[in-house]
BAKE-683445 format. One record per residue (C-alpha): x, z, y. Coordinates in nm, 3 decimals, always signed. Layout:
- X	Z	Y $
...
//
This chain:
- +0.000	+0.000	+0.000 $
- +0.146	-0.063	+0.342 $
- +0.145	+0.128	+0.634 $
- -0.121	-0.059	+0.838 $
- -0.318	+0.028	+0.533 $
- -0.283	+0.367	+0.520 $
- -0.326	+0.419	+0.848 $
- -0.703	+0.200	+0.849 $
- -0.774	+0.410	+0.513 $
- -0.668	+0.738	+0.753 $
- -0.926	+0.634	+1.010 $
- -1.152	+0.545	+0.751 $
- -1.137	+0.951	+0.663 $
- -1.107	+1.044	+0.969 $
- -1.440	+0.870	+1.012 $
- -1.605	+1.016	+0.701 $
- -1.565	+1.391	+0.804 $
- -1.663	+1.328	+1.158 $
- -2.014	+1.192	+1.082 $
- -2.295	+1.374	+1.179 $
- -2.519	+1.302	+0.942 $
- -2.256	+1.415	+0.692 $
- -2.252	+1.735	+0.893 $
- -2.607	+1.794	+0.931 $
- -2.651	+1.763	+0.486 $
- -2.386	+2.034	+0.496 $
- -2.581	+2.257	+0.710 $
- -2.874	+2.206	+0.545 $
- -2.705	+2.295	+0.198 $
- -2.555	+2.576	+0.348 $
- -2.892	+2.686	+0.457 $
- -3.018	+2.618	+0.113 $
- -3.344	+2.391	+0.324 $
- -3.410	+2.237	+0.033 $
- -3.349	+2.447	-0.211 $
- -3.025	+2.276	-0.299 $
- -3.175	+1.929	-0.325 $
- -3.049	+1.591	-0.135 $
- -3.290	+1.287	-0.171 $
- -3.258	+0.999	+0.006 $
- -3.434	+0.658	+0.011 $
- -3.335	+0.328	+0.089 $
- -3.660	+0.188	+0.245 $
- -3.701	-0.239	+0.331 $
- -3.987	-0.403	+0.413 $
- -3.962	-0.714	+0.147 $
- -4.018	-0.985	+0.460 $
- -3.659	-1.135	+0.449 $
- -3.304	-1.084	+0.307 $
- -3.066	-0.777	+0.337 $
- -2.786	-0.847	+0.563 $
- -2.502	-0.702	+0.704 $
- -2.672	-0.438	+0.897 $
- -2.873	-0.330	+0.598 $
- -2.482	-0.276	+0.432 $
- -2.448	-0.010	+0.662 $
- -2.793	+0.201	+0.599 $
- -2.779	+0.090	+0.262 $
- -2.381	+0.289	+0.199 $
- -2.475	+0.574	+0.430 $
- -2.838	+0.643	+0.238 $
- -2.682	+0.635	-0.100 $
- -2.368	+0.797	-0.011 $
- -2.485	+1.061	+0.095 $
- -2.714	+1.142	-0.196 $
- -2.406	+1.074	-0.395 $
- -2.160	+1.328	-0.210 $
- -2.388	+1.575	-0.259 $
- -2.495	+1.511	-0.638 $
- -2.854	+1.420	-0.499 $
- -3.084	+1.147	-0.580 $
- -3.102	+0.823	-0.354 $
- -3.461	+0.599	-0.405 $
- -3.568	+0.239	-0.320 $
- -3.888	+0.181	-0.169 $
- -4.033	-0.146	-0.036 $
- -4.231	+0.000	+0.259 $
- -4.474	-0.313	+0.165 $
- -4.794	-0.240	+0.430 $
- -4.796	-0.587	+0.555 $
- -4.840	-0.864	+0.344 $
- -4.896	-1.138	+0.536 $
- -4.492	-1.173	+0.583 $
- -4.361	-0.996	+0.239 $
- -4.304	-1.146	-0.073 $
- -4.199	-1.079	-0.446 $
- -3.892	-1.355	-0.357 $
- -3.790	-1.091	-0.109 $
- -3.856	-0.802	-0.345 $
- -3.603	-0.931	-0.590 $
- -3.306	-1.069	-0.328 $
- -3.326	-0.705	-0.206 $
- -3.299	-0.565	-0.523 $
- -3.020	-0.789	-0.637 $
- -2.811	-0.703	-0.361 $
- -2.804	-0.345	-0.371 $
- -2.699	-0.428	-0.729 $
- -2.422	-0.649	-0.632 $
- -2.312	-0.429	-0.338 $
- -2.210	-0.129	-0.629 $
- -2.494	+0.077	-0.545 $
- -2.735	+0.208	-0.846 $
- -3.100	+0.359	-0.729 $
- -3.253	+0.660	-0.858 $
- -3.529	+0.639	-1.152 $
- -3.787	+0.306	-1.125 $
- -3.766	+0.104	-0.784 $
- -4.077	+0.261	-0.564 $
- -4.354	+0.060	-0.345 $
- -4.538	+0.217	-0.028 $
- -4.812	+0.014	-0.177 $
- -4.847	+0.237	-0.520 $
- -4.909	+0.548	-0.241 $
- -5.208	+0.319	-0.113 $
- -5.472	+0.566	-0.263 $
- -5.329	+0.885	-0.175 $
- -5.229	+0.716	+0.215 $
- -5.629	+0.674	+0.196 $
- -5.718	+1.010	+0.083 $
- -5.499	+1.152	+0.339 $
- -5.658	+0.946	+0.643 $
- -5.991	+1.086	+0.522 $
- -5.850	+1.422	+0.575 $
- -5.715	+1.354	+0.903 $
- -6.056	+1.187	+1.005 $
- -6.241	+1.530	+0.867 $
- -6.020	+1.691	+1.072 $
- -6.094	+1.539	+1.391 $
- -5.755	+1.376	+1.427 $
- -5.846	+1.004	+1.337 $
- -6.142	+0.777	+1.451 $
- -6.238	+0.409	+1.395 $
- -6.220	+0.242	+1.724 $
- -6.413	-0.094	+1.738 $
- -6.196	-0.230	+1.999 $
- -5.985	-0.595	+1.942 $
- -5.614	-0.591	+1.959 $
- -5.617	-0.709	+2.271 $
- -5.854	-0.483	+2.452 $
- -5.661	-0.224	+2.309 $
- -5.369	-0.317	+2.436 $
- -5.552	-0.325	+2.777 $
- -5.602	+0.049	+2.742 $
- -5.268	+0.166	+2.636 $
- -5.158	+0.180	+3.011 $
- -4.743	+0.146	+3.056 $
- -4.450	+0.297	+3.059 $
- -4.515	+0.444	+3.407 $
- -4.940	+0.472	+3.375 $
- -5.122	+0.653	+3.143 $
- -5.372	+0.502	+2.870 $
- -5.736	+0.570	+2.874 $
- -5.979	+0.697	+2.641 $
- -6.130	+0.410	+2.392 $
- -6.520	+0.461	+2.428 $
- -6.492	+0.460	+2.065 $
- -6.301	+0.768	+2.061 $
- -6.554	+1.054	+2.035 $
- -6.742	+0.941	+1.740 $
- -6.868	+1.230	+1.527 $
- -6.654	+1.302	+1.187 $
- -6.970	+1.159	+0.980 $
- -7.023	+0.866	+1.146 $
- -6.604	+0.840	+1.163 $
- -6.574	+0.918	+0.730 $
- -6.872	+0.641	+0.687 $
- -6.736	+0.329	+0.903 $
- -6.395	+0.381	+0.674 $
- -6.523	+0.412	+0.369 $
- -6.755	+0.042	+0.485 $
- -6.374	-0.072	+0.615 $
- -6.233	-0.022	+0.276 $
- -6.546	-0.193	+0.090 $
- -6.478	-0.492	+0.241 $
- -6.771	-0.514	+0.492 $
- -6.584	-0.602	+0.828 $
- -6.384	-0.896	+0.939 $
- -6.010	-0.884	+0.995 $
- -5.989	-0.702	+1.349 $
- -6.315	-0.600	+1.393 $
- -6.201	-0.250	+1.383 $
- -5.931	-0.041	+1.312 $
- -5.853	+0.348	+1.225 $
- -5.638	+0.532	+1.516 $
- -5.504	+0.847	+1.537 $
- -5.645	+1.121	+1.787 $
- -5.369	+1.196	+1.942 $
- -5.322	+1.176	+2.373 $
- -5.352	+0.836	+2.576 $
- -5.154	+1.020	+2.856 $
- -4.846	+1.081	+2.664 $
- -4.535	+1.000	+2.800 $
- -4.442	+0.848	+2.487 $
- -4.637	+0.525	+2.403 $
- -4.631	+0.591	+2.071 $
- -4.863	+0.891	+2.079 $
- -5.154	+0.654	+2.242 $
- -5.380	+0.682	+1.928 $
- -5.173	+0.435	+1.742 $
- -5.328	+0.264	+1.475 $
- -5.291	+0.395	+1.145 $
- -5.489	+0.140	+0.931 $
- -5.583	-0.254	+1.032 $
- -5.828	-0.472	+0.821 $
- -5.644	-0.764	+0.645 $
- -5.896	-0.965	+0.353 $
- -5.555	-1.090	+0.222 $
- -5.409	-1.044	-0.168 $
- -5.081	-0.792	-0.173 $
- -4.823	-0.925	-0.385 $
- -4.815	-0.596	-0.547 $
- -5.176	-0.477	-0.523 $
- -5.329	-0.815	-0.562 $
- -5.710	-0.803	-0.398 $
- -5.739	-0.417	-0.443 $
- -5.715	-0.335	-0.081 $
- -5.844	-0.564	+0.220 $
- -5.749	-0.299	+0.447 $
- -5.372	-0.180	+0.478 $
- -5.205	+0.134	+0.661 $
- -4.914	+0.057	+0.930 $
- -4.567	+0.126	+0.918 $
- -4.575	+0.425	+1.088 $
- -4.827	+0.607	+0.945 $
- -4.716	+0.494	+0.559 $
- -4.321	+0.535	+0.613 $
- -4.354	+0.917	+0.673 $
- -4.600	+1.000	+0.389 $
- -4.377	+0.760	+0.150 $
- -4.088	+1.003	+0.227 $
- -4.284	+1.334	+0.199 $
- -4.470	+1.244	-0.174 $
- -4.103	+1.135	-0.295 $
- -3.952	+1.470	-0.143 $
- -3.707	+1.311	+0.095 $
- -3.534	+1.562	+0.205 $
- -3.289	+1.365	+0.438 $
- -3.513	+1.082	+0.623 $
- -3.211	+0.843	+0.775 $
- -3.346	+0.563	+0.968 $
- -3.177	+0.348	+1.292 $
- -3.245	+0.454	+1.653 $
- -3.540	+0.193	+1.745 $
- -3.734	+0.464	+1.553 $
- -3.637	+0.753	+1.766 $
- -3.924	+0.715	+1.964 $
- -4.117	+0.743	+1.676 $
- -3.998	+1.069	+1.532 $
- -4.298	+1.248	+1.665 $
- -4.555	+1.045	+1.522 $
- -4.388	+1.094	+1.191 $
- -4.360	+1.458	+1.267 $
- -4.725	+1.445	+1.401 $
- -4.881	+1.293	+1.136 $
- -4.672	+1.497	+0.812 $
- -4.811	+1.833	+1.025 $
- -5.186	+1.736	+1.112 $
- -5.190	+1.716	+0.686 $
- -5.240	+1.989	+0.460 $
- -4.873	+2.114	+0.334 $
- -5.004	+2.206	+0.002 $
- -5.207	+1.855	-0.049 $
- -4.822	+1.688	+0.052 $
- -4.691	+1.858	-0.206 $
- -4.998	+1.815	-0.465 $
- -4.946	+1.462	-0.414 $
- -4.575	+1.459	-0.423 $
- -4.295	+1.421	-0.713 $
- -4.255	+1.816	-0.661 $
- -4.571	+1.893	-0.742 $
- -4.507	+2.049	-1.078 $
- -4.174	+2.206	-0.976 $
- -4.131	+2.565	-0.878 $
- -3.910	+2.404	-0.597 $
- -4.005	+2.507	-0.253 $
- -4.203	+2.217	-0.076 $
- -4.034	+2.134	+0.255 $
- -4.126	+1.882	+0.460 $
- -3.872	+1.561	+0.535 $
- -3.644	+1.527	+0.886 $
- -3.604	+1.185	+1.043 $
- -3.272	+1.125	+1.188 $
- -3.155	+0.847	+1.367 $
- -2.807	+0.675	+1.381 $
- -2.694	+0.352	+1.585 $
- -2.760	-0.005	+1.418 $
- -2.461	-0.188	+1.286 $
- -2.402	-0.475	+1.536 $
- -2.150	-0.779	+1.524 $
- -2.024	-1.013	+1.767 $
- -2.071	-1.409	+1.705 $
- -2.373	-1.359	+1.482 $
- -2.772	-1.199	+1.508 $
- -2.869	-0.990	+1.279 $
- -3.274	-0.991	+1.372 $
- -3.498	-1.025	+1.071 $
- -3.691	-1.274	+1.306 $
- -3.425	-1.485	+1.424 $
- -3.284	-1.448	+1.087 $
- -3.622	-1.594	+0.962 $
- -3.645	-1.878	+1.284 $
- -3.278	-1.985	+1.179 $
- -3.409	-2.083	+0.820 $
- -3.749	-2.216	+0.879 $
- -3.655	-2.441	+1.113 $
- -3.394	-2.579	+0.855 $
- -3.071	-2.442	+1.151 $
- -2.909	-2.342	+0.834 $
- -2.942	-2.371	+0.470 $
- -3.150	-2.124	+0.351 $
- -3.149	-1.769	+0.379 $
- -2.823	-1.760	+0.190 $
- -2.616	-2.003	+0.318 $
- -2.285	-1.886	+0.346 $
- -2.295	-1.894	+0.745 $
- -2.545	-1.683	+0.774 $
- -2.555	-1.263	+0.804 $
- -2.700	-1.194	+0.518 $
- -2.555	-1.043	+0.181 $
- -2.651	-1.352	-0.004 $
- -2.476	-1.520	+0.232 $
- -2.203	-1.353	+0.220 $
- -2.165	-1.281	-0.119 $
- -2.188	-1.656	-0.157 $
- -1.929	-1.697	+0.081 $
- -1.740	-1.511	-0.095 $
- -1.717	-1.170	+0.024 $
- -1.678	-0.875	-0.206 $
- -1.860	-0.604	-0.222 $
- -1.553	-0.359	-0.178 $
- -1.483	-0.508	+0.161 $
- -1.839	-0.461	+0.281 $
- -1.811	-0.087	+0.162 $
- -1.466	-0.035	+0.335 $
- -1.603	-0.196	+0.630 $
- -1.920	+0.004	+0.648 $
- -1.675	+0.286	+0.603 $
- -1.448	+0.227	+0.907 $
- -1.717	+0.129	+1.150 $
- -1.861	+0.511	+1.095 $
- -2.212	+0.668	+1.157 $
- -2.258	+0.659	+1.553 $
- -2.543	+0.815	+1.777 $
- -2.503	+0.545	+1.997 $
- -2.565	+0.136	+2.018 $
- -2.251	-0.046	+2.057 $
- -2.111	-0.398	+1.912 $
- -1.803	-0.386	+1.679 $
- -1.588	-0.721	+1.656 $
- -1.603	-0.946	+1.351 $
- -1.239	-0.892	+1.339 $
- -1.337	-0.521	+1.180 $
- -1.487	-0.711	+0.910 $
- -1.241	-0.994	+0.872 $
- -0.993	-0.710	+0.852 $
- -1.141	-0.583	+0.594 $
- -1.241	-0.895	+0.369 $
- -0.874	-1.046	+0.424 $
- -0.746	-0.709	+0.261 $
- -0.958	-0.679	-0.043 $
- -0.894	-1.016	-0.128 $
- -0.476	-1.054	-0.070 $
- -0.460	-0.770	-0.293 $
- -0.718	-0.910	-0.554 $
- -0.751	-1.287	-0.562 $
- -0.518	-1.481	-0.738 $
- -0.319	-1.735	-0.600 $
- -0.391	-2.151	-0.715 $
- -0.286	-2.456	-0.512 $
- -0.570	-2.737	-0.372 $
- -0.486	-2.952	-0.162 $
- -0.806	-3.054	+0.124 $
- -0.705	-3.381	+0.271 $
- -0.475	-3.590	-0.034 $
- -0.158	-3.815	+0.081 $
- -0.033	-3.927	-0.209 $
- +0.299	-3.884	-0.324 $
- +0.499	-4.025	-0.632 $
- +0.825	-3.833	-0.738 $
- +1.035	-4.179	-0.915 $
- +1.272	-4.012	-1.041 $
- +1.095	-3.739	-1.241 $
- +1.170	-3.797	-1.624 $
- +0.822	-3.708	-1.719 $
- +0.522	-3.473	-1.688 $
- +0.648	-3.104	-1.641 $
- +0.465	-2.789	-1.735 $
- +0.535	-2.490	-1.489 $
- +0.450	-2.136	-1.506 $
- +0.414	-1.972	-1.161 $
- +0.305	-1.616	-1.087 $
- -0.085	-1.577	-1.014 $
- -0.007	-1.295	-0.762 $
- +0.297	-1.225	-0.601 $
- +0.306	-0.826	-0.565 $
- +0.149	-0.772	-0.914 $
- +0.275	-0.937	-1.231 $
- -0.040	-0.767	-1.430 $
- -0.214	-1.031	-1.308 $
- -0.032	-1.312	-1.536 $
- +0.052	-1.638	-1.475 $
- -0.049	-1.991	-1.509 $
- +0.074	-2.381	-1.651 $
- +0.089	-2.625	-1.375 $
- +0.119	-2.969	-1.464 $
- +0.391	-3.178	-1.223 $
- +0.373	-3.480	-1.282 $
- +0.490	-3.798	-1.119 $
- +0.240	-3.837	-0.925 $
- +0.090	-3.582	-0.695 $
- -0.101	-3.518	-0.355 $
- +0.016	-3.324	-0.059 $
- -0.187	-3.259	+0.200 $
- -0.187	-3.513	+0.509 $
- -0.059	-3.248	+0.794 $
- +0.213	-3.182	+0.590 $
- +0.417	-3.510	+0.649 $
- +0.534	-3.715	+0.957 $
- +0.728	-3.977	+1.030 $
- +0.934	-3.821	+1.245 $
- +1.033	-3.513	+1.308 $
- +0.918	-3.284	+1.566 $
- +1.007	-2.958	+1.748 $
- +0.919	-2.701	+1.465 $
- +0.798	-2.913	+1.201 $
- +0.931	-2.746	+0.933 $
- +0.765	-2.968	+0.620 $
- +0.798	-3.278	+0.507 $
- +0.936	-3.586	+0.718 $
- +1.046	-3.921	+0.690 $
- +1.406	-3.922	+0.492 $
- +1.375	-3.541	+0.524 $
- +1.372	-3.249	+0.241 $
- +1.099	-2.994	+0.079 $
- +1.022	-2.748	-0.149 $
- +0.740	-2.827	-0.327 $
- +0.610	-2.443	-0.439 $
- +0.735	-2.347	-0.751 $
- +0.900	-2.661	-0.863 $
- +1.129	-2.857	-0.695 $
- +1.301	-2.976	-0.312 $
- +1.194	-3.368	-0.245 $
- +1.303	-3.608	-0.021 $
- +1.111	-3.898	+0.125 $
- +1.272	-4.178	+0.108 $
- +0.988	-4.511	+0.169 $
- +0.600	-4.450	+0.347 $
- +0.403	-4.678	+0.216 $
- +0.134	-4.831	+0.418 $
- -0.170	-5.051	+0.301 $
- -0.325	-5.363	+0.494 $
- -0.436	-5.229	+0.750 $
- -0.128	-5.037	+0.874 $
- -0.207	-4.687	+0.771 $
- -0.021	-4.459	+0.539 $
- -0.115	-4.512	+0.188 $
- +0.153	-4.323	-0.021 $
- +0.503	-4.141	+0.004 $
- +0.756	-4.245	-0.233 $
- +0.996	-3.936	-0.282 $
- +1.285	-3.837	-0.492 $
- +1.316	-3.536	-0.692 $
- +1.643	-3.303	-0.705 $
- +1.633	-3.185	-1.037 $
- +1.880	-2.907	-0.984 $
- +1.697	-2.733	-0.783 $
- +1.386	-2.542	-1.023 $
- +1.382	-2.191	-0.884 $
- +1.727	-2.246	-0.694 $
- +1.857	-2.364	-0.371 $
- +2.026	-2.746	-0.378 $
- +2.379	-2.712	-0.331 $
- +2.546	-2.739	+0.041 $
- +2.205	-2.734	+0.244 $
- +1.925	-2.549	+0.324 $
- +1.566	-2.625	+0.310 $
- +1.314	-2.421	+0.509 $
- +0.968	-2.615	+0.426 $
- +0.779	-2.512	+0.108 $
- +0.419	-2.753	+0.094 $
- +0.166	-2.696	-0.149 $
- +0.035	-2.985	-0.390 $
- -0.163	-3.097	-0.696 $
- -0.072	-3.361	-0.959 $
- -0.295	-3.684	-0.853 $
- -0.364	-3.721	-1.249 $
- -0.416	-3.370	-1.393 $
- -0.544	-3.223	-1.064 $
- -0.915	-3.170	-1.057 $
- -1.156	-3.313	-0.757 $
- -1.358	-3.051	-0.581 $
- -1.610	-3.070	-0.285 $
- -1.483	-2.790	-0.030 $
- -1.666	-2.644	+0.271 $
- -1.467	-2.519	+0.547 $
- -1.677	-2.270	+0.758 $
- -1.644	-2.209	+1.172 $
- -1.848	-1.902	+1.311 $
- -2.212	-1.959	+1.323 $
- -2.211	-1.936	+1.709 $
- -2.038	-2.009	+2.029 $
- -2.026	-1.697	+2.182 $
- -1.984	-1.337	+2.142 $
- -2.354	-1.181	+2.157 $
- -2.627	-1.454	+2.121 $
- -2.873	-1.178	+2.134 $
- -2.812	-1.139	+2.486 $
- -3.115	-1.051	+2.699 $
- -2.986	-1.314	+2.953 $
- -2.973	-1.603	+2.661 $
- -3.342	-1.775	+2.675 $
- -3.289	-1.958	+2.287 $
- -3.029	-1.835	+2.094 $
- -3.037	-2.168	+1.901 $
- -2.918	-2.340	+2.172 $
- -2.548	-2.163	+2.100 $
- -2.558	-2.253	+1.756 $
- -2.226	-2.431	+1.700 $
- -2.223	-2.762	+1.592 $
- -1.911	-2.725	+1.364 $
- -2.003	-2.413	+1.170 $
- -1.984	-2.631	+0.886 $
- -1.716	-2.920	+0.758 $
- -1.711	-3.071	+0.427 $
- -1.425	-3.234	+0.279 $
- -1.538	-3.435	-0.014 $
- -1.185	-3.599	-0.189 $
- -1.015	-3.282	-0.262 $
- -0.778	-3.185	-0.528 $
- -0.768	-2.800	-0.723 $
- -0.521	-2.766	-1.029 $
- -0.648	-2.703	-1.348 $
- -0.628	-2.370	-1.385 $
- -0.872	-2.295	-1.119 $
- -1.096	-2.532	-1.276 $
- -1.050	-2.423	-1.636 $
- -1.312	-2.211	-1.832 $
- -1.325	-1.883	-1.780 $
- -1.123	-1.927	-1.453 $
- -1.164	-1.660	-1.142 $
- -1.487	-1.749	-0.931 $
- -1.199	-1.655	-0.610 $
- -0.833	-1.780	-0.562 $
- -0.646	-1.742	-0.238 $
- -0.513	-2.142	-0.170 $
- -0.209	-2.095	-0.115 $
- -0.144	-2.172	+0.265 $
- -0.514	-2.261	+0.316 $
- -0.684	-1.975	+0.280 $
- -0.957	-1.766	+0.104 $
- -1.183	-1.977	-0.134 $
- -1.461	-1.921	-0.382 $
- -1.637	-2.153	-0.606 $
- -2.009	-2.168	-0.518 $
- -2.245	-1.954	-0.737 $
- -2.536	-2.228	-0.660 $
- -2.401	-2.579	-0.621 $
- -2.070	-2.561	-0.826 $
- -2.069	-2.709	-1.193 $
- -1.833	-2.804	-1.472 $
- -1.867	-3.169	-1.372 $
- -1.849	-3.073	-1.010 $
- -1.648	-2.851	-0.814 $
- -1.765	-2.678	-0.498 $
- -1.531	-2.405	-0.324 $
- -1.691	-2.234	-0.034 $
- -1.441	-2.103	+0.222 $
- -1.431	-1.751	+0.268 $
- -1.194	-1.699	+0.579 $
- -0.855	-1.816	+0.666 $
- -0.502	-1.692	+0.631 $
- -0.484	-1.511	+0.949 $
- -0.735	-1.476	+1.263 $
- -0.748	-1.833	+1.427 $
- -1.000	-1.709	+1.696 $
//
C-alpha cells in the first residue's frame, strides 16, 4: 500500500468516527433506547433506478445496522403506482446485491401495510384528527396560503366523526372518482411549516398496484405511509436525506396522534417482551457530484426522451450504469466512505470518485494489450510466430501470467508512429527504435502508403537480441503497446467523455439541463484489436489496457462472436 493510500484510508477513519449518526446509535445503545436493538431500513420508491446517491444511504443504512450487530430491511415505499413498477422493483434489488450489501429476512412493501395504514386512518378520523375534504387539488392548493401567509380552513373541515368514518369507508369501496375527495389530516392551516396544513394522507387512484393488483383504488401518501412502515417494522434508527427535515414533524405528528399500544400490536414486536419505542427520523446531507444530476426526474427525462441509452447506459448516474461501466462495487463503498455523513448540502468533485475507482482497479484488474485505432505493422525479419509469457499484474505475481502470440504481423496503434520526429515524441518514428512491451526493440525502416497517399503499413525490423534486455550500445526510451494482426481478436470499444459540459447542470440559473448535454459523451471505435487472452473463455470481465486505460467487456451487448469493451476511466485525470 502506498502512502497516498494510507493516508485516504486515514481520512476515510477519520471520517467514520466523526459521523454523527454513528454517534447518535452509540448514545442510544448506551442509553439502552431500544433495548439494545439497531434496525434500519433501506426504503425506495420502485419509480426508477438506484444511483449514485442511493450508494451513499444505501452503505450508511446497512452499515450501521451492521456495526452494531442490528438488522437492516428493504422496503419499497410503493404508495404511488402510477410511476412504480416491478422492472424497478427488481433493478433495485439487484443492485443492493451487487453493491455487497445483504437485507434482513424477506424484502418488505409499504403496500403489504395497506390494511393496517387503513385501520390506523380510521382511528385518527375517530379521533378527530383526520377529515375527508371534498376539495380538488387545485382549490386546495388555493387554500394552503405561502410561505409568508397562513392557510385557511377547508369548509370541509368540521365534518362530524360519523359522517367523516362513512365518506372513507364509500372512498375505499370504490364509489368516487379519482380526485373527487381526499382524506387530510387535522392538523393547523396557520403553521409555520407548510407541511402541517392538513396534508393529505390518502388520494383516490382507480388504478391496479403492481403489488396489490385492483385491491385498493385508494392509496395513502408518502408521508403518512413512510412513518408507519418504520414503526410496524420497529425501526429504531429512521435515516433519511435533509429534503425531509421539514417533514420530521408530520412523521412525529402522525406516529403520536396513534395509539402506542395499537403501533406495537401491529408491529414485528408485537409478540416480544421488548419494550415498544417509537422510531427517530434523522436527516443527513444528499450525496451530490459535479458534471452529472442525480434527480430521479431528470434521471427519468434523460431516458425517455432517448438523451441516453437507457437507464443503464454506462454514462449515466445510476448503479446499472455504472456497474456496466465498469465500476466495482468496492470503489463505490470506499467512496461512500471518504465522502462521510454531513449535516449539510454541499457538492463533492467527481475526482473523489475517480480517485477511488482508479485505485480499486490498478490494484485488481489485470493488465492485456488492445490496440483502438490499428496501423499495421509487419516485423520481416521475425523467424516465425512467437509465444510470450508476460506478467498479468505487475506488483502481484499471484495473479499469473499469460501466452501472447507475436507474430509477424501486428497492429500498433496510429498515435504511436510519425514520420518524423518531434520534440518529445518518445515512440515510434520513421528509421527510429521501440520497445514493443514484453517482446522486442523495432526499427522502422519503409511506410508504406496506398493509392491514395495515406499510410497503409510500417515495415519494421526486429532485433532479436533484445527479449527482456537492452540492445547493445544504445538506449531506447519508447515502449508501444500492440496486438498480432492475425491472432489478435476484433472488438467494438466505447470510449466515454463526461455526460455534461459543466460542473452543476442542476443549477437553478440553467433553464434545460439538456441543453449541456455534451455531444461527445460517447465515441465508438469499431476496428479494434484485443489479444487473445482477454478474449478467451473464462477470461476477466476487466483488464487495465495497458497505456489506454480502464476497460470492461459489456455485460449486455458483448458476445463470443463479438467483442464490446466499455471504457471505464482513463489512466490518469485528463480533465
Amino acid at each position: 500500500m502506498t502512502n497516498s493510500s494510507k493516508a485516504k484510508e486515514t481520512e476515510g477513519s477519520e471520517a467514520s468516527s466523526s459521523n454523527f449518526i454513528r454517534h447518535i446509535v452509540a448514545e442510544d445503545l448506551a442509553n439502552n433506547r431500544h433495548a439494545g436493538r439497531v434496525q434500519t431500513r433501506f426504503p425506495p420508491e420502485p419509480n426508477g433506478y438506484l444511483h449514485i446517491g442511493h450508494a451513499k444511504s444505501i452503505c450508511l443504512n446497512f452499515g450501521i445496522a451492521a456495526e452494531n450487530n442490528g438488522q437492516c430491511n428493504l422496503r419499497f415505499d410503493d404508495t404511488n403506482p402510477e410511476k412504480e413498477s416491478q422492472e424497478f422493483v427488481d433493478a433495485i434489488k439487484e443492485n443492493i446485491n451487487w453493491l455487497g450489501f445483504n437485507w434482513s429476512g424477506e424484502v418488505r412493501y409499504s403496500s403489504s401495510y395497506f390494511e393496517q395504514l387503513y385501520q390506523f386512518a380510521v382511528q385518527l378520523i375517530e379521533k378527530g384528527l383526520a377529515y375527508v375534504c371534498d376539495l380538488s387539488a387545485e382549490e386546495a392548493r388555493g387554500f394552503r396560503g405561502t410561505l409568508t401567509d397562513a392557510g385557511r380552513n377547508s369548509p370541509y373541515r368540521e365534518r362530524s366523526i360519523a359522517e367523516n368514518l362513512d365518506l372513507f369507508t364509500r372512498m375505499r369501496a370504490g364509489e368516487f372518482a379519482d380526485g373527487a375527495c381526499s382524506l387530510r389530516a387535522k392538523i393547523d392551516m396557520a403553521s409555520p411549516n407548510i407541511n402541517m396544513r392538513d396534508p393529505v394522507l390518502y388520494r383516490i387512484r382507480h388504478i391496479r398496484h403492481h403489488q396489490t393488483g385492483d385491491a385498493w383504488c385508494i392509496y395513502p401518501t408518502y408521508d403518512y405511509t413512510h412513518c408507519i412502515s418504520d414503526a410496524i417494522e420497529g425501526i429504531t434508527h429512521s435515516l433519511c436525506t435533509l429534503e425531509f427535515e421539514d417533514h420530521r414533524p408530520l412523521y412525529d405528528w402522525i406516529l403520536n396522534s396513534l395509539d402506542l399500544d395499537s403501533i406495537k400490536q401491529a408491529s414485528d414486536l408485537a409478540q416480544s417482551d421488548l419494550p415498544y419505542v417509537l422510531p427517530k427520523q434523522t436527516e443527513f446531507a444528499k450525496l451530490k457530484i459535479n458534471y452529472t444530476v442525480v434527480g430521479k426526474r431528470k434521471l427519468k427525462q434523460l431516458v425517455d426522451e432517448g438523451l441516453v441509452l437507457g437507464w443503464d447506459d454506462p454514462r449515466m448516474p445510476t448503479l446499472a450504469g455504472m456497474r456496466r461501466r465498469g465500476y466495482t462495487p468496492a470503489s463505490l463503498r470506499n467512496f461512500c466512505e471518504s465522502v462521510g455523513v454531513a449535516r449539510s448540502e454541499s457538492q463533492v468533485d467527481i475526482s473523489m470518485l475517480e480517485h477511488a475507482l482508479r485505485e480499486d482497479l490498478d490494484s485488481n484488474a489485470p493488465r492485456a494489450m488492445c490496440v483502438l485505432r490499428p496501423l499495421k505493422v509487419t516485423l520481416t525479419n521475425l523467424p516465425g510466430p512467437i509465444e510470450l509469457s508476460l506478467q498479468n499484474h505487475p506488483k502481484k505475481e499471484e495473479m499469473g501470467r499469460r501466452a501472447v502470440p507475436l507474430t509477424s504481423e501486428i497492429v500498433i496503434d496510429r498515435d504511436d508512429f510519425r514520420e518524423e520526429a518531434e520534440p518529445g515524441f518518445k515512440r515510434l518514428v520513421t528509421g527510429g527504435e521501440v520497445r514493443l512491451r514484453g517482446a522486442y526493440v523495432i526499427r522502422c525502416d519503409e511506410v508504406v502508403r496506398d493509392a491514395q497517399g495515406e499510410i497503409d503499413q510500417l515495415r519494421c525490423s526486429v532485433d532479436l537480441a533484445t527479449l527482456g534486455k537492452n540492445p547493445e550500445g544504445r538506449k531506447v526510451k519508447g515502449v508501444i503497446h500492440w496486438v498480432s494482426a492475425t491472432q489478435g481478436v476484433p472488438a467494438s470499444v466505447r470510449l466515454y467523455d463526461r455526460l455534461f459540459t459543466v460542473e452543476n447542470p442542476e443549477s437553478k440559473e440553467v433553464d434545460d439541463f439538456r441543453t449541456l448535454l455534451n455531444p461527445d459523451s460517447l465515441t465508438v471505435l469499431e476496428d479494434c484489436l484485443v489479444e487473445p487472452a482477454a478474449a478467451s473463455a473464462g477470461a476477466a470481465l476487466s483488464y487495465q489496457f495497458e497505456r489506454e486505460g480502464y476497460f470492461t467487456r459489456d455485460r449486455l451487448d458483448s458476445t463470443d462472436d463479438k467483442l464490446v469493451f466499455n471504457q471505464t476511466i482513463g489512466l490518469r485525470a485528463s480533465h
